[in-house]
ROROTOR-933753 format. One line per field, with one value per atom (N, C-alpha, C, O): residue in one letter; chain; atom name; x, y, z. Coordinates in nm, 4 decimals. Example, Ala and Ser with C-alpha at 12.3 -4.5 7.8 and 13.67 -1.06 7.14 Angstrom:
<atoms>
res: a, a, a, a, s, s, s, s
chain: A, A, A, A, A, A, A, A
atom: N, CA, C, O, N, CA, C, O
east: 1.3190, 1.2300, 1.3200, 1.4236, 1.2850, 1.3670, 1.2900, 1.3409
north: -0.5690, -0.4500, -0.3300, -0.3319, -0.2250, -0.1060, 0.0030, 0.1138
up: 0.7800, 0.7800, 0.7800, 0.8465, 0.7080, 0.7140, 0.7870, 0.8039
</atoms>
This chain:
<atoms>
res: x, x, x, x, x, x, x, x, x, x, x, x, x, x, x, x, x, x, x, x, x, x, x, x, x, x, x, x, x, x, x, x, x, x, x, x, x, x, x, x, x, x, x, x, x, x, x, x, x, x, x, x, x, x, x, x, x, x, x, x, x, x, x, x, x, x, x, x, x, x, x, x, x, x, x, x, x, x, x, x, x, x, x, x, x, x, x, x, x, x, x, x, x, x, x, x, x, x, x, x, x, x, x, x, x, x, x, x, x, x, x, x, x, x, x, x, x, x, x, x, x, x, x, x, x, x, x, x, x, x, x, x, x, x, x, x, x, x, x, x, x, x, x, x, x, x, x, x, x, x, x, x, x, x, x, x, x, x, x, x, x, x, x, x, x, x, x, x, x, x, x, x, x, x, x, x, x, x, x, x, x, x, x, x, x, x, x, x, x, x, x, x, x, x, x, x, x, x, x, x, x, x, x, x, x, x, x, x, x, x, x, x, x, x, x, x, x, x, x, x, x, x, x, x, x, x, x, x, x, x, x, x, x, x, x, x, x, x, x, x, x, x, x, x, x, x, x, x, x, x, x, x, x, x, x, x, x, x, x, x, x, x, x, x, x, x, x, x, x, x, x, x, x, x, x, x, x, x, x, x, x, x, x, x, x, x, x, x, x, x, x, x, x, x, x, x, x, x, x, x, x, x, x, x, x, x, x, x, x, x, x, x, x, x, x, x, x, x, x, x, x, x, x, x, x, x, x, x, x, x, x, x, x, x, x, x, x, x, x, x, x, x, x, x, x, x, x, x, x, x, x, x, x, x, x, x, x, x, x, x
chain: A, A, A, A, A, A, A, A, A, A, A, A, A, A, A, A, A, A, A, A, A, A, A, A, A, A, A, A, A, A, A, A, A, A, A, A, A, A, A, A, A, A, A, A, A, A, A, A, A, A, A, A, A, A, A, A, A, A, A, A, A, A, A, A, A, A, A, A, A, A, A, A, A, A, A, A, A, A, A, A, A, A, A, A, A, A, A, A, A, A, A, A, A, A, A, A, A, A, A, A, A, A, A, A, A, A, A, A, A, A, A, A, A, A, A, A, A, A, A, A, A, A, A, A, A, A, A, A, A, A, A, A, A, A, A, A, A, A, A, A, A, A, A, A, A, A, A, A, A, A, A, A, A, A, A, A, A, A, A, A, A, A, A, A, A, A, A, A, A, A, A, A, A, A, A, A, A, A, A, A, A, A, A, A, A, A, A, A, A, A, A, A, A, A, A, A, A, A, A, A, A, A, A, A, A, A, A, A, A, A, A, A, A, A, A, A, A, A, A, A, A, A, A, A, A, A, A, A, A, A, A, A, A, A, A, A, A, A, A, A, A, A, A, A, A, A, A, A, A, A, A, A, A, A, A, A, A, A, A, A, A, A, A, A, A, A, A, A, A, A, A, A, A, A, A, A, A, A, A, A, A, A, A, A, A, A, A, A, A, A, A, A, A, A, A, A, A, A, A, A, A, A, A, A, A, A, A, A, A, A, A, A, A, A, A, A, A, A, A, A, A, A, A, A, A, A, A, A, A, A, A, A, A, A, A, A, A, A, A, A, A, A, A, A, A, A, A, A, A, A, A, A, A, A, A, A, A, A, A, A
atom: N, CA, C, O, N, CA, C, O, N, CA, C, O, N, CA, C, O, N, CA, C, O, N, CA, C, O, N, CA, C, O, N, CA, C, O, N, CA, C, O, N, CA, C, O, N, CA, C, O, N, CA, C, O, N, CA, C, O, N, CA, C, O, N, CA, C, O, N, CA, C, O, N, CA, C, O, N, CA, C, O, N, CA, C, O, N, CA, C, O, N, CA, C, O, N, CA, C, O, N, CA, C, O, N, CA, C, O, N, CA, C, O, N, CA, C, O, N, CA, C, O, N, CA, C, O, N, CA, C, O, N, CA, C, O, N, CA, C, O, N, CA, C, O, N, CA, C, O, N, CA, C, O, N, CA, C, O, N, CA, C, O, N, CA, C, O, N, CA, C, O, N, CA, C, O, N, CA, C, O, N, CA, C, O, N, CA, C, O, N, CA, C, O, N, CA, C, O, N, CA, C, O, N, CA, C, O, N, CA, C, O, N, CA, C, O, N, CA, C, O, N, CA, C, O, N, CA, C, O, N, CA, C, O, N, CA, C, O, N, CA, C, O, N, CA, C, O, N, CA, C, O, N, CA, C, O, N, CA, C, O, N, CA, C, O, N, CA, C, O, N, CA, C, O, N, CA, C, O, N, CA, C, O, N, CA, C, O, N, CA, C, O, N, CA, C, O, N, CA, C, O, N, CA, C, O, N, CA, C, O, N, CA, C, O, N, CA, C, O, N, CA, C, O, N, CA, C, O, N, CA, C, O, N, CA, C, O, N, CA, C, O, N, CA, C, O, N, CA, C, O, N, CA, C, O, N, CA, C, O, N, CA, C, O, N, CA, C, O, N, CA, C, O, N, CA, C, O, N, CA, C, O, N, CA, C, O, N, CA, C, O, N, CA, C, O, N, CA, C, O, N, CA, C, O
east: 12.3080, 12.1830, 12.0703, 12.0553, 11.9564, 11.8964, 11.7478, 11.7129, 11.6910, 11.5443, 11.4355, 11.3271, 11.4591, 11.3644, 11.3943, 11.3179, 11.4443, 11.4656, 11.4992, 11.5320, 11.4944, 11.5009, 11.3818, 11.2757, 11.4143, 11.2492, 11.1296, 11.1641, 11.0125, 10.9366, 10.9077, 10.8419, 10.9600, 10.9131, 10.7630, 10.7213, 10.6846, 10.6035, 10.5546, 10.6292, 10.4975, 10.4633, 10.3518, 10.2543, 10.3497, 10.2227, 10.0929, 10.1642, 10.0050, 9.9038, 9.8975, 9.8465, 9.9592, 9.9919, 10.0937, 10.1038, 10.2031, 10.3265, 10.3579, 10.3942, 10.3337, 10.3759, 10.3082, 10.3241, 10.2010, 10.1732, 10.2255, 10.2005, 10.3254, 10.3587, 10.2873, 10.2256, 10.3046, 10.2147, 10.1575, 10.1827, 10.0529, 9.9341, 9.8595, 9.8010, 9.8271, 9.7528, 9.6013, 9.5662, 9.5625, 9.4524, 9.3522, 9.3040, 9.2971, 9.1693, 9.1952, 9.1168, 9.2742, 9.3269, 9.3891, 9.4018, 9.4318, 9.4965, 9.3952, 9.4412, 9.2388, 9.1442, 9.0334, 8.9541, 9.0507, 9.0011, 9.0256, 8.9429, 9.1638, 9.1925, 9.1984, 9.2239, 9.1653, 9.1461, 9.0142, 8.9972, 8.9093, 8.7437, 8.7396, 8.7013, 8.7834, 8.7328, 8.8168, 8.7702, 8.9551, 9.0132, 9.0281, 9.0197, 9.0596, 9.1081, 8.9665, 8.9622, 8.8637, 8.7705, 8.7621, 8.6901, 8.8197, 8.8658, 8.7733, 8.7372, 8.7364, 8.6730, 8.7650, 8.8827, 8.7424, 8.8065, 8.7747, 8.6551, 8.8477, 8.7647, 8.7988, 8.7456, 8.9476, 8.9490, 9.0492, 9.0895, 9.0873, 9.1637, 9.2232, 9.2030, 9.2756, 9.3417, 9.4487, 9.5215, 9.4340, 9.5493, 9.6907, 9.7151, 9.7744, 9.9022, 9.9109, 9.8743, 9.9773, 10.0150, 9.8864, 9.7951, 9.8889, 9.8541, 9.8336, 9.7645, 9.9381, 9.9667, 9.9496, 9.9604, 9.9131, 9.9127, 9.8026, 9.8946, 9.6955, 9.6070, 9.6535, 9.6879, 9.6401, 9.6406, 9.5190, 9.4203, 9.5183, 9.4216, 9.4588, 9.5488, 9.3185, 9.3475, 9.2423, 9.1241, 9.2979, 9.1284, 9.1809, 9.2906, 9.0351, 9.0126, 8.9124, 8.8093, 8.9639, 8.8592, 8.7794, 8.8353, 8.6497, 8.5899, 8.6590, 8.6089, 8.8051, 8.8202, 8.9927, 9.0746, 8.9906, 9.0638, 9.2175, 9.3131, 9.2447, 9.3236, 9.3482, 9.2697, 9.4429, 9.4536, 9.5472, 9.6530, 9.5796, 9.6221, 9.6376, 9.5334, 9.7566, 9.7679, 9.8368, 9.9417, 9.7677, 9.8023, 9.8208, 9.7800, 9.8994, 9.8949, 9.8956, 10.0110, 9.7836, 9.7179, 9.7989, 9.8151, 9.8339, 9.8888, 9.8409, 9.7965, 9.8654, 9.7780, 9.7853, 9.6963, 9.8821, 9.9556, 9.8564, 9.8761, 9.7248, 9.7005, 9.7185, 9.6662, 9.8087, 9.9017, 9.8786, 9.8752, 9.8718, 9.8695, 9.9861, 10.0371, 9.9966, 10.1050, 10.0879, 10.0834, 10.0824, 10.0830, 10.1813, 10.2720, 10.2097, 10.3020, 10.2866, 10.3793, 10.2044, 10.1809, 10.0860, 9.9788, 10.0839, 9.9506, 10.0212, 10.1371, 9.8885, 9.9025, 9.7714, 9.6889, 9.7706, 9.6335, 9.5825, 9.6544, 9.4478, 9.3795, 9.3411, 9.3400, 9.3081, 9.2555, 9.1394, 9.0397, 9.1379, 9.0357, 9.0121, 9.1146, 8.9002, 8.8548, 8.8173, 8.7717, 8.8099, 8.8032, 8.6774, 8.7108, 8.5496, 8.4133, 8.4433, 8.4872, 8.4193, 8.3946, 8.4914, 8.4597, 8.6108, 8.7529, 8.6721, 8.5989, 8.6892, 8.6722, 8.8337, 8.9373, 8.8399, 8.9517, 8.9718, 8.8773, 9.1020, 9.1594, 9.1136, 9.1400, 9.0441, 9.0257, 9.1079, 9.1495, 9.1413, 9.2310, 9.1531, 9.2170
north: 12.2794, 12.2206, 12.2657, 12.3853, 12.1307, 12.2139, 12.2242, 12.1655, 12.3591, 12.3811, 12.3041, 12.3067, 12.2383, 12.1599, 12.0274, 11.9464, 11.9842, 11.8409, 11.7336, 11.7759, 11.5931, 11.4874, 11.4669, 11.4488, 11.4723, 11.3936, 11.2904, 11.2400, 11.2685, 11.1981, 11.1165, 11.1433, 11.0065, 10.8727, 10.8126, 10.7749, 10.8037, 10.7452, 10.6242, 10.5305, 10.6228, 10.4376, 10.3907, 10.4264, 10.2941, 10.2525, 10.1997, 10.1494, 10.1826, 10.0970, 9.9422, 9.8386, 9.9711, 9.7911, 9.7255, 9.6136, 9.8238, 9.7650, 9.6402, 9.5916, 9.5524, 9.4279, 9.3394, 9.2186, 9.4007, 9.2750, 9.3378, 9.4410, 9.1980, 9.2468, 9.1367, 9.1669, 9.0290, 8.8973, 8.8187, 8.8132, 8.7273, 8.6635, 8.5902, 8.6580, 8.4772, 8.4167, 8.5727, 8.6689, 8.5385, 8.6186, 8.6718, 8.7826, 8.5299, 8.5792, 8.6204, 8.6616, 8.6002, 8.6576, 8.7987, 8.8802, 8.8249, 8.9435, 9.0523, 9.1654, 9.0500, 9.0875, 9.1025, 9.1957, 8.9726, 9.0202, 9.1146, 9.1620, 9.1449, 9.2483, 9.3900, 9.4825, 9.3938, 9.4995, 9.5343, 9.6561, 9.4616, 9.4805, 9.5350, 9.6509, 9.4461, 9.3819, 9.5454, 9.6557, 9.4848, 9.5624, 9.7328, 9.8213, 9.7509, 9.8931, 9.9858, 10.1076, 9.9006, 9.9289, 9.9574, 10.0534, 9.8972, 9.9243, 9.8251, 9.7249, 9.8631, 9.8216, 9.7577, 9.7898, 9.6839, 9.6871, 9.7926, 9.7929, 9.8977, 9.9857, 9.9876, 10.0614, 9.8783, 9.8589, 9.7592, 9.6886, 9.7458, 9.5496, 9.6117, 9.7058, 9.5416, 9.5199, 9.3920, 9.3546, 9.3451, 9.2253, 9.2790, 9.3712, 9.2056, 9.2307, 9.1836, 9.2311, 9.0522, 8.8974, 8.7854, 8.8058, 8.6741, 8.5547, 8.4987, 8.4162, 8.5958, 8.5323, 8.6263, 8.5982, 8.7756, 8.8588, 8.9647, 9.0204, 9.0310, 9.1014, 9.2174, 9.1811, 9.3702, 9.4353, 9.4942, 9.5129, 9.5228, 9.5789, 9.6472, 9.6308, 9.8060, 9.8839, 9.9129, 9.9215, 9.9342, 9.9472, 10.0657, 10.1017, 10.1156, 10.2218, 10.2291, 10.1619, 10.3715, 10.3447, 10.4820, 10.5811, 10.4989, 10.6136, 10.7523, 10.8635, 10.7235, 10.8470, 10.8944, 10.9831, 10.8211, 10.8823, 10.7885, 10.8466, 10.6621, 10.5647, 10.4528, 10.3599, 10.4660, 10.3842, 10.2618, 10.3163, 10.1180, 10.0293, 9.9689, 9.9101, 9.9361, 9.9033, 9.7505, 9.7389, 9.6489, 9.4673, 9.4309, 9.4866, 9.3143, 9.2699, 9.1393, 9.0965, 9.0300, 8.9048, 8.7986, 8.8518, 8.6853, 8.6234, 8.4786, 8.4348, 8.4249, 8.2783, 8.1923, 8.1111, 8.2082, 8.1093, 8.1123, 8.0414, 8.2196, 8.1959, 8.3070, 8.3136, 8.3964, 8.4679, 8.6641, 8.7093, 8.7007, 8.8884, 8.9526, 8.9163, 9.0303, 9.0868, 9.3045, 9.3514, 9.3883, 9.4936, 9.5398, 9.4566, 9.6301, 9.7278, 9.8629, 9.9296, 9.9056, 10.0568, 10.1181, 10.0580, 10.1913, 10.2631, 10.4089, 10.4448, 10.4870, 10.6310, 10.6866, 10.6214, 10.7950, 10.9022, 10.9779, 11.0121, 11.0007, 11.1265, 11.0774, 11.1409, 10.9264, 10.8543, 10.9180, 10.9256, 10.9794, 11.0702, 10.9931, 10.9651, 10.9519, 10.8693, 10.9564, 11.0444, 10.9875, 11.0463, 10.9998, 10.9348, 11.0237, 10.9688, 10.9498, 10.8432, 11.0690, 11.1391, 11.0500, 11.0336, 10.9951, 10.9249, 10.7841, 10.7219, 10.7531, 10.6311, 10.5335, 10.5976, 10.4201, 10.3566, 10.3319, 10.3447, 10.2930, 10.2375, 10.0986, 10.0224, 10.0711, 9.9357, 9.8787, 9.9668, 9.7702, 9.7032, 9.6391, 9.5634
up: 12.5267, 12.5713, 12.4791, 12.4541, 12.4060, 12.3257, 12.4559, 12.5584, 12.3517, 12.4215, 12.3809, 12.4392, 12.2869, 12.2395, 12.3121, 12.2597, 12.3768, 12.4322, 12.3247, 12.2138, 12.3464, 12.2635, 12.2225, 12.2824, 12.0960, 12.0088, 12.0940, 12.2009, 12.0479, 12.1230, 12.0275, 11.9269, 12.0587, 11.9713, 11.9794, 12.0889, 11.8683, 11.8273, 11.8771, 11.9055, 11.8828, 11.9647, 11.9491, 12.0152, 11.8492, 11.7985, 11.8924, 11.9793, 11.9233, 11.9862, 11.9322, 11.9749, 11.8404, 11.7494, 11.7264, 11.6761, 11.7787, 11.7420, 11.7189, 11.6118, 11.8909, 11.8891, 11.8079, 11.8256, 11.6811, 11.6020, 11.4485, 11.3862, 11.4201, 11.2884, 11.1869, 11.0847, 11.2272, 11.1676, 11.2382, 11.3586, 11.1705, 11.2542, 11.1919, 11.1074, 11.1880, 11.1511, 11.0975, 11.1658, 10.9838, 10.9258, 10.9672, 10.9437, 11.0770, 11.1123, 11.3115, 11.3969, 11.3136, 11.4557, 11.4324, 11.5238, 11.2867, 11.3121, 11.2575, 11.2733, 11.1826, 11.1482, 11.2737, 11.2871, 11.3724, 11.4961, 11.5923, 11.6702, 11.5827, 11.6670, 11.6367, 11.7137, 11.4866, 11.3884, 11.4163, 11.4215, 11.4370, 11.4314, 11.5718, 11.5876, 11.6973, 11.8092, 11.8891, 11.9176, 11.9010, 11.9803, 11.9539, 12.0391, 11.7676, 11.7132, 11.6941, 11.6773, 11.7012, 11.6179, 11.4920, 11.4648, 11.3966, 11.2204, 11.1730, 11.2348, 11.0526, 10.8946, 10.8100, 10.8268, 10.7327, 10.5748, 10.4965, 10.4675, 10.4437, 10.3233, 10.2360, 10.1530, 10.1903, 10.0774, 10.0458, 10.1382, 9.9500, 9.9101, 9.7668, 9.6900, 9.7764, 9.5733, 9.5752, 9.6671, 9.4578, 9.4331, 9.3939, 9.3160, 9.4609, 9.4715, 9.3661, 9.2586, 9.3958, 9.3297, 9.3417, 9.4218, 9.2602, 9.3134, 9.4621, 9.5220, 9.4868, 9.6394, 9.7580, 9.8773, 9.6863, 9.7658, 9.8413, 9.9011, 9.8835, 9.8519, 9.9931, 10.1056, 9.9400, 10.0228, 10.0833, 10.0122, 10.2007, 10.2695, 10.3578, 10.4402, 10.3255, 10.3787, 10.4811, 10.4479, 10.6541, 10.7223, 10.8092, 10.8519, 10.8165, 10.8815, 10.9761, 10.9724, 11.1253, 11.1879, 11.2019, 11.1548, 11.2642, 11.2944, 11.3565, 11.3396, 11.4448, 11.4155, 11.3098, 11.3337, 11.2297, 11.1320, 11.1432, 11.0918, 11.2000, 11.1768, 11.0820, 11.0632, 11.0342, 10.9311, 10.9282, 10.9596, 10.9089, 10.8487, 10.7640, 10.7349, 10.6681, 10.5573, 10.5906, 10.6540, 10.5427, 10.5895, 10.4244, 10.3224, 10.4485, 10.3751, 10.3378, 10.3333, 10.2989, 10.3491, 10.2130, 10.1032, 10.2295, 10.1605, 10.2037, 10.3099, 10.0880, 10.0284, 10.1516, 10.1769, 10.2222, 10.3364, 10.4627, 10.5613, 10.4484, 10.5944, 10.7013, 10.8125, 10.6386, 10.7622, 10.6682, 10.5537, 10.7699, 10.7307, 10.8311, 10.9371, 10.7709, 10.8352, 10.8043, 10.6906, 10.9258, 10.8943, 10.8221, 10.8255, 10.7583, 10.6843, 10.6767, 10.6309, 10.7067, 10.7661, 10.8413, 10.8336, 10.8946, 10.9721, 10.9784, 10.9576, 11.0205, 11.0257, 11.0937, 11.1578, 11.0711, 11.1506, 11.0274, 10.9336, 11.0379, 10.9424, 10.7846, 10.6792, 10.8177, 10.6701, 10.6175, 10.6893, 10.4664, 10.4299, 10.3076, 10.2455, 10.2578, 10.1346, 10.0703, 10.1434, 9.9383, 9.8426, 9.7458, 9.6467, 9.7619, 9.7174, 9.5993, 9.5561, 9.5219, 9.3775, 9.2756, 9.1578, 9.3323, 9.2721, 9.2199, 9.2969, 9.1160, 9.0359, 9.0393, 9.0215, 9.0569, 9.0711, 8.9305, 8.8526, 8.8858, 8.7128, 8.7214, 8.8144, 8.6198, 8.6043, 8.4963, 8.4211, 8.4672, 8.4287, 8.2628, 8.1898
</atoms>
């Protein structure tokens, strides 16, 4: 028998959305999570990622495509931006 019990699974507050039409799935990012955009970059042609965050330290990583439709691909806790950091420009 262990003393530690069985692991405690994770369970997102977002789970059940993995894709969504763009501006429904950006509404529930603003409206419901309370999240920002704080940042974007081009994938592909077809692709742009975005990363939003909220006031107390949640993060989502989406990723929006030509079609209309976004879809999450990651989230986490304890998003810390880095001021002083200059991005590579191309």
């Amino acid at each position: 028998m262990s003393l530690l019990g069985a692991p405690a699974l994770a369970k997102s507050p977002i789970a059940e959305v993995l894709c969504e039409p763009t501006s429904r799935l950006h509404d529930k990012l603003e409206r419901q999570f309370g999240s920002q955009r704080a940042a974007t970059g081009v994938r592909s042609p077809e692709q742009i990622m975005e990363v939003w965050t909220s006031e107390k330290g949640d993060w989502t990583m989406v990723v929006t495509y030509s079609t209309g439709t976004s879809c999450i691909v990651a989230m986490g806790q304890d998003w810390f931006t880095h001021a002083d950091a200059d991005p590579a420009r191309g």
